[in-house]
FIVEXMAR-13452 format. One line per 8 residues: number of its first residue (from 1); their letters; for each residue x, y, z of N, C-alpha, C. Coordinates in nm, 2 decimals, always signed. Layout:
// residues N
NUM	A	X Y Z X Y Z X Y Z; ...
END
This chain:
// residues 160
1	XXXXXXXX	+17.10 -4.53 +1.65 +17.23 -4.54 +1.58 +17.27 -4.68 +1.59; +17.27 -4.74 +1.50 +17.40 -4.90 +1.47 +17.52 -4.87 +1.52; +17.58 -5.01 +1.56 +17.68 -5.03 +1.64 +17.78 -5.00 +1.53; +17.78 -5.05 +1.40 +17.93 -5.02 +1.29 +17.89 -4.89 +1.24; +17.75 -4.81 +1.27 +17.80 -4.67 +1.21 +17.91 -4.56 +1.24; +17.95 -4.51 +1.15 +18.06 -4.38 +1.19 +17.98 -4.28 +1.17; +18.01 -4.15 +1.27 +17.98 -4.08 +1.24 +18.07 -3.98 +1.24; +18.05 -3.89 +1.12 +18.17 -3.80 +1.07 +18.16 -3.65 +1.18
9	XXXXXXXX	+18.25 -3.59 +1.18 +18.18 -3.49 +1.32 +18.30 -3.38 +1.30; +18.29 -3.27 +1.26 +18.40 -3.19 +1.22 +18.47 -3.15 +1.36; +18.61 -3.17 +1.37 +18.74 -3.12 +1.52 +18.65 -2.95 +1.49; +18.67 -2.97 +1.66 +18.67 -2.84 +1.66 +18.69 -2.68 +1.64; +18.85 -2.71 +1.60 +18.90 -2.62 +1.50 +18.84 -2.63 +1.34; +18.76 -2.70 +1.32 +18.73 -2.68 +1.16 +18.79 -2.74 +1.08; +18.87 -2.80 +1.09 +18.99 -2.82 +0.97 +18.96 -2.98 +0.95; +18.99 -3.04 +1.05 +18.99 -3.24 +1.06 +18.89 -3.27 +1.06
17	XXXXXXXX	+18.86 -3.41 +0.99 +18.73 -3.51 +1.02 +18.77 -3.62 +1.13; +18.68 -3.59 +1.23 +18.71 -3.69 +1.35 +18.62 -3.82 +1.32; +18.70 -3.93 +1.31 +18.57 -4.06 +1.29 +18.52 -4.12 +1.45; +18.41 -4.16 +1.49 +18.34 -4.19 +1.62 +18.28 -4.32 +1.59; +18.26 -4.36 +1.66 +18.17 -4.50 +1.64 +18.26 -4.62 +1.67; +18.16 -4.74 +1.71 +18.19 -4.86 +1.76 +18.25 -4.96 +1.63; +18.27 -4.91 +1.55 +18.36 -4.99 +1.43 +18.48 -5.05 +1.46; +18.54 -5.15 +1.46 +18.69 -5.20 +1.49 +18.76 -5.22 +1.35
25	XXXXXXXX	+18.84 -5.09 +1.38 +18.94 -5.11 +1.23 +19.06 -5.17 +1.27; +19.10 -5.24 +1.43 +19.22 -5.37 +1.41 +19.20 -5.47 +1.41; +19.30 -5.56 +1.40 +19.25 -5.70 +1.33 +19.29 -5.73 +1.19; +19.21 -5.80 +1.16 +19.19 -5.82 +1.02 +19.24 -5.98 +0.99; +19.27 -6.00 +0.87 +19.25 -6.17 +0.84 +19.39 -6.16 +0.86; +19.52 -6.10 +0.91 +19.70 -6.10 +0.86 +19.68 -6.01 +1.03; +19.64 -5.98 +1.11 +19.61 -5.93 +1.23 +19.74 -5.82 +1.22; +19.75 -5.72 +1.15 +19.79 -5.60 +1.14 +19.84 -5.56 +1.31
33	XXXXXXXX	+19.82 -5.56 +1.43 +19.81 -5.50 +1.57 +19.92 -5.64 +1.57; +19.95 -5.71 +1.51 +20.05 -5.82 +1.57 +20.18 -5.78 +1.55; +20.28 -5.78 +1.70 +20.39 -5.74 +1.72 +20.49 -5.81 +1.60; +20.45 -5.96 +1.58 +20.54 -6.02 +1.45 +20.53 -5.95 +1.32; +20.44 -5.90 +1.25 +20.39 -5.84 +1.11 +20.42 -5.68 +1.15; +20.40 -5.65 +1.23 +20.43 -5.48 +1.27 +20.60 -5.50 +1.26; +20.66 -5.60 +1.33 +20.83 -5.61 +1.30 +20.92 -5.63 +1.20; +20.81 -5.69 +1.09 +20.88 -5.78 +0.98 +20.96 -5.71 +0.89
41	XXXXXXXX	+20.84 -5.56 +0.84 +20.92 -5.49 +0.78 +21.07 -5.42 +0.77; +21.06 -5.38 +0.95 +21.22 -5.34 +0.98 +21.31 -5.47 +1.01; +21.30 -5.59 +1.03 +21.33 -5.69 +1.05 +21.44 -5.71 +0.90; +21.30 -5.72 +0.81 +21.39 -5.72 +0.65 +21.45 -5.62 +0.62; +21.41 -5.50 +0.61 +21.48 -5.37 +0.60 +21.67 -5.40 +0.69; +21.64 -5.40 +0.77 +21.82 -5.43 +0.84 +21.84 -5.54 +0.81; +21.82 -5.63 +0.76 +21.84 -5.79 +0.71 +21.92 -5.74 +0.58; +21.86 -5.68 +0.51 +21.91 -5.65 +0.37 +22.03 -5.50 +0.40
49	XXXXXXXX	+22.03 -5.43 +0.49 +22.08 -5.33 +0.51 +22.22 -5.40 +0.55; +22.19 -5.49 +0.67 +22.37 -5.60 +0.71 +22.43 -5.67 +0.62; +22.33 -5.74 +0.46 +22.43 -5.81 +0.38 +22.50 -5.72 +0.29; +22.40 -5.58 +0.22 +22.52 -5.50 +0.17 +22.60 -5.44 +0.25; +22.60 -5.40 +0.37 +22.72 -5.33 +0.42 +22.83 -5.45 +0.45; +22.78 -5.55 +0.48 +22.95 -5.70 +0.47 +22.98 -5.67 +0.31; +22.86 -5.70 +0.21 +22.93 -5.69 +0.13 +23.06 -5.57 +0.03; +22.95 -5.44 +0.10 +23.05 -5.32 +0.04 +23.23 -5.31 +0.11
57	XXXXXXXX	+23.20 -5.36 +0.27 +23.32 -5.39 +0.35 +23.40 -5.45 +0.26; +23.36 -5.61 +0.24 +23.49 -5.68 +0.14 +23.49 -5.61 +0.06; +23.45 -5.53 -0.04 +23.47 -5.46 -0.17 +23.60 -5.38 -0.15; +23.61 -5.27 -0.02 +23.65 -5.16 +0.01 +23.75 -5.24 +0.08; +23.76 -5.35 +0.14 +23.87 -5.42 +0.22 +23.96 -5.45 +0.14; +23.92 -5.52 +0.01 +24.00 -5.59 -0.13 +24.08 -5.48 -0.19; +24.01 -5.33 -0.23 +24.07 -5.24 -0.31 +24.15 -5.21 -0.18; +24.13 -5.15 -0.05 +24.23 -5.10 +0.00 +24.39 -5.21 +0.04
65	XXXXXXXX	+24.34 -5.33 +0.05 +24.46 -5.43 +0.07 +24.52 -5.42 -0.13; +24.50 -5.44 -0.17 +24.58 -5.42 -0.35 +24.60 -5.27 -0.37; +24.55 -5.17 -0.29 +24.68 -5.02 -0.33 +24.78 -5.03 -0.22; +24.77 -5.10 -0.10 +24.88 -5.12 -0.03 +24.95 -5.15 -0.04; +24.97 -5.28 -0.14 +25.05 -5.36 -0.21 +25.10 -5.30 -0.35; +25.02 -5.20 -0.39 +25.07 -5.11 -0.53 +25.16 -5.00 -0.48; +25.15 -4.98 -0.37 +25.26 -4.88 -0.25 +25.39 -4.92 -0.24; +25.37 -5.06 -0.17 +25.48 -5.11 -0.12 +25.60 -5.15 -0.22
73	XXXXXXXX	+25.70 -5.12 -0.18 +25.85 -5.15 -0.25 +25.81 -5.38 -0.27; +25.87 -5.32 -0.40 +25.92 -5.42 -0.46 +26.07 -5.53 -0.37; +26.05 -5.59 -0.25 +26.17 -5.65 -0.21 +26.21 -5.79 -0.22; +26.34 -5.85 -0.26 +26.33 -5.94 -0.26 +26.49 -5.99 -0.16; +26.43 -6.10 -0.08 +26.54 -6.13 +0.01 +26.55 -6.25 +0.03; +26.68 -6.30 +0.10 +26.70 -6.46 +0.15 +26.59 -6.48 +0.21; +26.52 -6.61 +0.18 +26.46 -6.69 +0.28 +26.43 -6.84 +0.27; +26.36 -6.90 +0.34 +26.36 -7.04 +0.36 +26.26 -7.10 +0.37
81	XXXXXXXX	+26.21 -7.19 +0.34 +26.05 -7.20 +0.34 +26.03 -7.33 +0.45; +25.95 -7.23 +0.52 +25.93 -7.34 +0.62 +25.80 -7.39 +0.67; +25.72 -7.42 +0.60 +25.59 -7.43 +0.61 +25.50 -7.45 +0.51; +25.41 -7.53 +0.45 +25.32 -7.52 +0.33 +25.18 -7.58 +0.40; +25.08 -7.53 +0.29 +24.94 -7.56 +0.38 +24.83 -7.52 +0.25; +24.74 -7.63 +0.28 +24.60 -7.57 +0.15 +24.47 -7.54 +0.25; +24.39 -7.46 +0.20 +24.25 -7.45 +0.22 +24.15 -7.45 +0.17; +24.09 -7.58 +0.16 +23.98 -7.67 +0.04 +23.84 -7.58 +0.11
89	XXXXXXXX	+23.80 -7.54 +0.02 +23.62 -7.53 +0.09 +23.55 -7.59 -0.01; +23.44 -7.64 -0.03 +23.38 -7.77 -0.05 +23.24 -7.63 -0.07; +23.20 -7.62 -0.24 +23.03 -7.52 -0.23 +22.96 -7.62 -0.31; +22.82 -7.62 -0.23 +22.75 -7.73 -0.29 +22.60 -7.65 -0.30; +22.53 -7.69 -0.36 +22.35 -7.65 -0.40 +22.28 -7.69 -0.46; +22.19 -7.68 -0.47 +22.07 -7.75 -0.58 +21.99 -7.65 -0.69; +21.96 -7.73 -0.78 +21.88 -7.61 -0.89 +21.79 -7.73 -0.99; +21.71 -7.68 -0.96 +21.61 -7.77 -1.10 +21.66 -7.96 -1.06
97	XXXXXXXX	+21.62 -7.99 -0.95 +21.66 -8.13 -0.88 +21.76 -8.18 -0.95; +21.89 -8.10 -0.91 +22.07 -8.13 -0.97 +22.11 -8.08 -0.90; +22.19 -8.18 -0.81 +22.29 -8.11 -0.72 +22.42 -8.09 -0.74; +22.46 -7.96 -0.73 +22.61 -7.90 -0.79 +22.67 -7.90 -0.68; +22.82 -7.90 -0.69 +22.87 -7.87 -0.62 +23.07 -7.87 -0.65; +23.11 -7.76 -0.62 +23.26 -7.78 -0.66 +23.34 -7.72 -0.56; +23.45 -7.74 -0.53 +23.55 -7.73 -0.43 +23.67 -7.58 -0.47; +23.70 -7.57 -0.37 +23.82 -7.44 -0.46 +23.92 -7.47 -0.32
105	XXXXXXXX	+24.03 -7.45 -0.34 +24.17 -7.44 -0.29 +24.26 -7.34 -0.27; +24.32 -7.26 -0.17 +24.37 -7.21 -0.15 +24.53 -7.25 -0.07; +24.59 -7.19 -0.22 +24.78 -7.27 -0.12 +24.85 -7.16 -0.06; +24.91 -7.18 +0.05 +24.97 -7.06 +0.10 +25.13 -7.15 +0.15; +25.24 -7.09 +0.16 +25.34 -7.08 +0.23 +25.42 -7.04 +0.29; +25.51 -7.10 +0.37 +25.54 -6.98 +0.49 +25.67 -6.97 +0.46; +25.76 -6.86 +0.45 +25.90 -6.84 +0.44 +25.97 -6.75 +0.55; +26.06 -6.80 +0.58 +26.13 -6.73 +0.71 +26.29 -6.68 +0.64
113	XXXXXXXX	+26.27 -6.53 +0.68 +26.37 -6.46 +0.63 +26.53 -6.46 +0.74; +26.63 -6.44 +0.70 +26.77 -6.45 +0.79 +26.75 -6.35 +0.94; +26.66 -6.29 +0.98 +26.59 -6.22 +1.09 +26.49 -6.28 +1.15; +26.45 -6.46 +1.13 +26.43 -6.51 +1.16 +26.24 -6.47 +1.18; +26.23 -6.38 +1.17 +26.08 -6.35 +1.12 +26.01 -6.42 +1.01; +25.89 -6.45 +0.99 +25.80 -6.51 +0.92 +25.69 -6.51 +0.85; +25.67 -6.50 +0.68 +25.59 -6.44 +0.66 +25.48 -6.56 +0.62; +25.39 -6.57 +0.56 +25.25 -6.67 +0.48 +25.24 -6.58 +0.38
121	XXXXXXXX	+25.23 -6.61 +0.28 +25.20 -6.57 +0.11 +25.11 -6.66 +0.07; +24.99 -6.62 +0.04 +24.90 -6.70 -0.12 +25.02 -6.71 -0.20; +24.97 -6.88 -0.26 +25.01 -6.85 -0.39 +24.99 -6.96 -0.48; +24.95 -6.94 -0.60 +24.91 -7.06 -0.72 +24.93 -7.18 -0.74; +24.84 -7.27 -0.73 +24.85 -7.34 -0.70 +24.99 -7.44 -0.79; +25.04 -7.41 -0.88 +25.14 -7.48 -0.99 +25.28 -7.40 -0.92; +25.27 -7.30 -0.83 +25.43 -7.23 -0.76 +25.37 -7.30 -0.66; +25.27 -7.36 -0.59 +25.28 -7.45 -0.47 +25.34 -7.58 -0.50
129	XXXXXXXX	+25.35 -7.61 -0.62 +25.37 -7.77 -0.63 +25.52 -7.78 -0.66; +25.57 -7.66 -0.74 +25.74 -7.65 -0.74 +25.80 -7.62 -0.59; +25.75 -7.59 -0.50 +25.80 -7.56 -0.39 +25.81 -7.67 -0.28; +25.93 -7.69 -0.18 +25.92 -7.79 -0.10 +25.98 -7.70 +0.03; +25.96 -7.76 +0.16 +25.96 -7.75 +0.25 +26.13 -7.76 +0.27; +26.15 -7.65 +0.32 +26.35 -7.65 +0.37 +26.42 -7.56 +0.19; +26.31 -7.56 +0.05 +26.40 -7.48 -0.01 +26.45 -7.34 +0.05; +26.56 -7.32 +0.02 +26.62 -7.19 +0.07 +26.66 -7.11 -0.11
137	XXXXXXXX	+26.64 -6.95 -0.07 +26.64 -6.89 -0.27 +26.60 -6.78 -0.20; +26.61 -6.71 -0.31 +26.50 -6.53 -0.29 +26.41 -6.55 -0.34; +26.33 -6.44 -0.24 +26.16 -6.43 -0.23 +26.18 -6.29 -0.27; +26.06 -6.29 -0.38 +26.05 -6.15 -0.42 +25.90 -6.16 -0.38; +25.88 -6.03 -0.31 +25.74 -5.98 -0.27 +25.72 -5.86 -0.25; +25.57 -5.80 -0.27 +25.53 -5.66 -0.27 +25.39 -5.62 -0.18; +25.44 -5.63 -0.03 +25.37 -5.62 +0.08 +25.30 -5.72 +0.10; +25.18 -5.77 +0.05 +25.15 -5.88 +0.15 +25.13 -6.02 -0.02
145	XXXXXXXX	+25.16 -5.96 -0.09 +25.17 -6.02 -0.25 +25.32 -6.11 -0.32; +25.26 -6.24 -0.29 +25.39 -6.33 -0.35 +25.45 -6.27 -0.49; +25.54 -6.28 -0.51 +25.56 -6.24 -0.67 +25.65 -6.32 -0.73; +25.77 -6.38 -0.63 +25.87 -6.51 -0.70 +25.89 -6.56 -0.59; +25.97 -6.70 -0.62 +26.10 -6.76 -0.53 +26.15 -6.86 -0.63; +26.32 -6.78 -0.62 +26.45 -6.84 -0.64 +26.48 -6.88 -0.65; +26.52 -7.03 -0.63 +26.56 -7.14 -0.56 +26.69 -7.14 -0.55; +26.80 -7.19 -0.46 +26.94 -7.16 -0.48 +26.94 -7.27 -0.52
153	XXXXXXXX	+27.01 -7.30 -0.65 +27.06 -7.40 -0.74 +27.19 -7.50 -0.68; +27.27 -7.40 -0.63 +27.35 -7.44 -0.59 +27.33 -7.52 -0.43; +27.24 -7.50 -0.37 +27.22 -7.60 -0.22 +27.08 -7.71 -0.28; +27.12 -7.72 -0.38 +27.04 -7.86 -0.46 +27.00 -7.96 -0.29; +26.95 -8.03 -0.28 +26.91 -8.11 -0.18 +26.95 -8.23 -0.22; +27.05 -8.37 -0.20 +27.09 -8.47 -0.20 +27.08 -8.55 -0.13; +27.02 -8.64 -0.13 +27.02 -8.78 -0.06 +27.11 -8.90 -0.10; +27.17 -8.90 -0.15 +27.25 -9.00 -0.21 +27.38 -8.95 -0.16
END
């Protein structure tokens, strides 16, 4: 008998083909029996399994924060603004040797109501630029959603 022959040899019970012989079916040119290539598949498999579940998260984070805010009462009250602030993030890449890249801004402000409590509102960048630090007016808002500010006309600010 040759060392690569198989010989076919029926299981006992009848049913299965048992293979025998000195043949080596591991290995191979991509070494199949290697702990890295035997891992890769579930490796990628959960790789791809963790970016849709962050991404389904923010989906379901975004809808449930905007019905909370479709819940919440419409209030608007004294307050005073005491704080303003942006947050620039800077996205850059390449495609077809062109490098892109553009920036986005986020403006937020902080108003403190006559309870001395403090909130932070997003909000557009053109209601960030009419706003100054120390205006005092009503803030209309609807849970965690800017919606106006007032300005009191009458505590105009004067330097002169």
């Amino acid at each position: 008998m040759f060392e690569d022959e198989m010989i076919f040899e029926d299981d006992l019970s009848g049913d299965d083909i048992v293979f025998e012989g000195d043949a080596d079916l591991s290995g191979g040119a991509f070494f199949p029996d290697d702990a890295l290539f035997n891992g890769m598949p579930t490796f990628v498999m959960l790789f791809f399994v963790i970016v849709i579940g962050i991404f389904l998260f923010s989906i379901f984070k975004g809808i449930s924060t905007w019905s909370k805010n479709e819940q919440s009462p419409r209030l608007s009250v004294k307050a005073k603004i005491t704080g303003k602030r942006t947050n620039v993030q800077r996205h850059g890449g390449h495609a077809h040797e062109h490098h892109h890249s553009h920036t986005s801004t986020t403006y937020y402000v902080t108003f403190q109501f006559e309870s001395t409590d403090r909130s932070e509102f997003t909000v557009s960048g053109s209601e960030y630029g009419k706003l100054a630090e120390g205006d005092e007016g009503m803030l209309t808002f609807q849970g965690t959603r800017f919606l106006d500010f007032q300005r009191n006309l009458s505590e105009e600010h004067t330097d002169a």
